[in-house]
C-alpha positions in Angstrom: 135.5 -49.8 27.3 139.0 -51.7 27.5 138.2 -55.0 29.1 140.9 -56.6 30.8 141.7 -60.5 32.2 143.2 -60.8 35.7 144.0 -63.2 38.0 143.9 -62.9 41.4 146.7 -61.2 43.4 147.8 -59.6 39.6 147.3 -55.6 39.3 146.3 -53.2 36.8 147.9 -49.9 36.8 145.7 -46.8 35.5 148.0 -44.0 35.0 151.2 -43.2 37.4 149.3 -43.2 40.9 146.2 -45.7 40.6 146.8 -49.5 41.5 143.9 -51.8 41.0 144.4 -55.5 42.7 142.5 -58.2 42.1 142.3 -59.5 45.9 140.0 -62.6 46.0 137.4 -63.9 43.5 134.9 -65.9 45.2 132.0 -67.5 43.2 130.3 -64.7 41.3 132.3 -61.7 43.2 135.8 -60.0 43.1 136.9 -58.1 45.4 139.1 -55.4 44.8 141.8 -53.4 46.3 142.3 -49.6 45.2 145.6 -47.8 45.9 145.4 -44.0 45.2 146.6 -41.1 46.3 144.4 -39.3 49.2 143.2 -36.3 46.0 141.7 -39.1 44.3 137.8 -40.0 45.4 137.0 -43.3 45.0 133.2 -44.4 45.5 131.3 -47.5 44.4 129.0 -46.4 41.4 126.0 -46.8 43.4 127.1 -44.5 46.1 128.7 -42.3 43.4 125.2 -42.0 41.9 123.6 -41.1 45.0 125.6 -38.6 45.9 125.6 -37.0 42.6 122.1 -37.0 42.6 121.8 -35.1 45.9 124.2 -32.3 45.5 122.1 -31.6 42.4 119.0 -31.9 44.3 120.6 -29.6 46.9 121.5 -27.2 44.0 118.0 -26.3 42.8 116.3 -23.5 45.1 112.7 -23.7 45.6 111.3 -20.3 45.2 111.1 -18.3 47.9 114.4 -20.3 49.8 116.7 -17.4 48.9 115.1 -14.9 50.7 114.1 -17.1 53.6 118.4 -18.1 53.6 119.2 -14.4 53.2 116.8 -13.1 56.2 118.6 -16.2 58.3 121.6 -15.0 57.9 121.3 -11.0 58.1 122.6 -9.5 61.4 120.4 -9.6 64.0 120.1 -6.0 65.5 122.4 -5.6 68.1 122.0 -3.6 70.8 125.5 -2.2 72.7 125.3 -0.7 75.8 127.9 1.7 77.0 129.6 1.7 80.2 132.3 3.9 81.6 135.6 2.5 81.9 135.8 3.6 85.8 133.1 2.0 86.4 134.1 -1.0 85.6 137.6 -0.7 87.7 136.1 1.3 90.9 137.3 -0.7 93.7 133.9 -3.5 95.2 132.5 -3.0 91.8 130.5 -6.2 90.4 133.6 -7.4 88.2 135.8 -8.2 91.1 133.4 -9.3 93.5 132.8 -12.2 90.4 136.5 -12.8 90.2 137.2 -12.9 94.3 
């Protein structure tokens, strides 16, 4: 682990695109600021934890959730009516009663 000394309102580059501030030191806290382009995630380690944790919670399949998610999301049966064209256009029909 490099360790590095900073004061406040100094900067610490890490690479070509990351700028890490030293904004305010206050007691036993620093607070940071983190300038990165928008492809680069930046979490707290906590929250990094947390959500590293649930996506591989989320990854494991109980048995027996692959074929309940598969029956969810087979086609339903459909059932399609046909009804002749002139029916639809004949003059009072139900269509343009709707639309008057």
């Amino acid at each position: 682990m490099l360790v590095l000394s900073r004061q406040r309102d100094e900067t610490i580059m890490i690479g070509d695109d990351i700028e890490l501030t030293v904004v305010d030191i206050r007691g036993d806290k620093v607070r940071l600021g983190i300038k990165a382009p928008p492809n680069i995630v930046v979490h707290r380690k906590e929250i990094y934890d947390a959500i590293k944790r649930e996506n591989e919670q989320a990854s494991h399949l109980v048995e027996g959730e692959v074929e309940a998610f598969r029956q969810a999301i087979q086609p339903k049966n459909i059932v399609s009516i046909a009804v002749p064209v002139a029916k639809l256009n004949r003059p009072g029909s139900s269509q343009e009663r709707a639309s008057a």
